[in-house]
C-alpha positions in Angstrom: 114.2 105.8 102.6 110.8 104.2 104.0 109.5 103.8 100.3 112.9 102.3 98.7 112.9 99.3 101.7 108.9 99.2 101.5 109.9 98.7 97.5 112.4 96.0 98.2 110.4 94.1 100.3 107.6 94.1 97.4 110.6 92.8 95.6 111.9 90.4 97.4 108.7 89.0 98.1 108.1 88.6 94.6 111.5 87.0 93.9 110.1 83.9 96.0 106.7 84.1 95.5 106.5 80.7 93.3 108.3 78.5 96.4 106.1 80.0 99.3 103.9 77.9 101.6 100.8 78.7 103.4 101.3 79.0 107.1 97.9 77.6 107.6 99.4 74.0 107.6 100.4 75.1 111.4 97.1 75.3 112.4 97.2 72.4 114.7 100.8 73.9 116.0 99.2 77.5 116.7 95.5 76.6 117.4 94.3 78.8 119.9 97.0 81.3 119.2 96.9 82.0 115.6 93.4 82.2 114.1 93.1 79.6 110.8 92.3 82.8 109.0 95.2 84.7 109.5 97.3 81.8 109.1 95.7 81.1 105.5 97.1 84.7 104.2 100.6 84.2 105.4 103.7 82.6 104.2 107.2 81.3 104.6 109.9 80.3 102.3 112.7 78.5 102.8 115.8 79.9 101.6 119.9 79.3 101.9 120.5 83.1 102.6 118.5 85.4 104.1 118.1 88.5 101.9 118.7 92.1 104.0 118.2 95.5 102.6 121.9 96.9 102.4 120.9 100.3 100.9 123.7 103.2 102.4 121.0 104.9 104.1 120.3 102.5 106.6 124.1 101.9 107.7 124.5 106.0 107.9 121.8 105.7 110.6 123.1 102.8 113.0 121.6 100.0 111.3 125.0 98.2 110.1 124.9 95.7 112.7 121.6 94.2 111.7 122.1 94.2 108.0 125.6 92.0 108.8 124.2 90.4 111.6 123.8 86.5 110.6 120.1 85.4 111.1 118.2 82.0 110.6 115.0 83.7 109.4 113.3 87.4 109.1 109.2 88.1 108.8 108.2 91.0 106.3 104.8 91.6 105.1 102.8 88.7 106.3 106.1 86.2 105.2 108.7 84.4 106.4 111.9 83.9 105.0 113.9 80.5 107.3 116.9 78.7 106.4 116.5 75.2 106.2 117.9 74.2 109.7 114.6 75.8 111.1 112.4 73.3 109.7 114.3 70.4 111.9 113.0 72.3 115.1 
């Protein structure tokens, strides 16, 4: 099961990977906590929906709350996926 969600977060990843932006213009927000760096290699793109693996595996193990659960935003492999309200912090 750990190489189909590893595989759909490739995928998703790709999906968006024309409307992401660099993190690194937060580096004045996060100086001293993020390093520029690190910030330059990740992402986030704002989407409507938030994508969730939904495979039958994970909800035979416990996991249906969190794959229904309704969420503003979710990290996965240096990216961030955020609705639009999170941007008027």
């Amino acid at each position: 099961m750990l190489a189909q969600i590893e595989q759909w977060i490739d995928k998703t990843n790709s999906e968006y990977v024309h409307q992401r932006i660099c993190c690194d213009t937060f580096a004045s927000e996060f100086a001293g906590f993020y390093p520029h760096d690190f910030l330059k290699t990740a992402f986030y793109v704002v989407v409507e929906h938030i994508p969730k693996p939904d495979f039958a595996g994970l909800r035979e193990i416990g996991l249906s709350d969190f794959i229904d659960m309704d969420v503003a935003g979710i990290t996965r492999a240096f990216r961030i996926l955020c609705q639009p309200k999170l941007l008027n912090i």
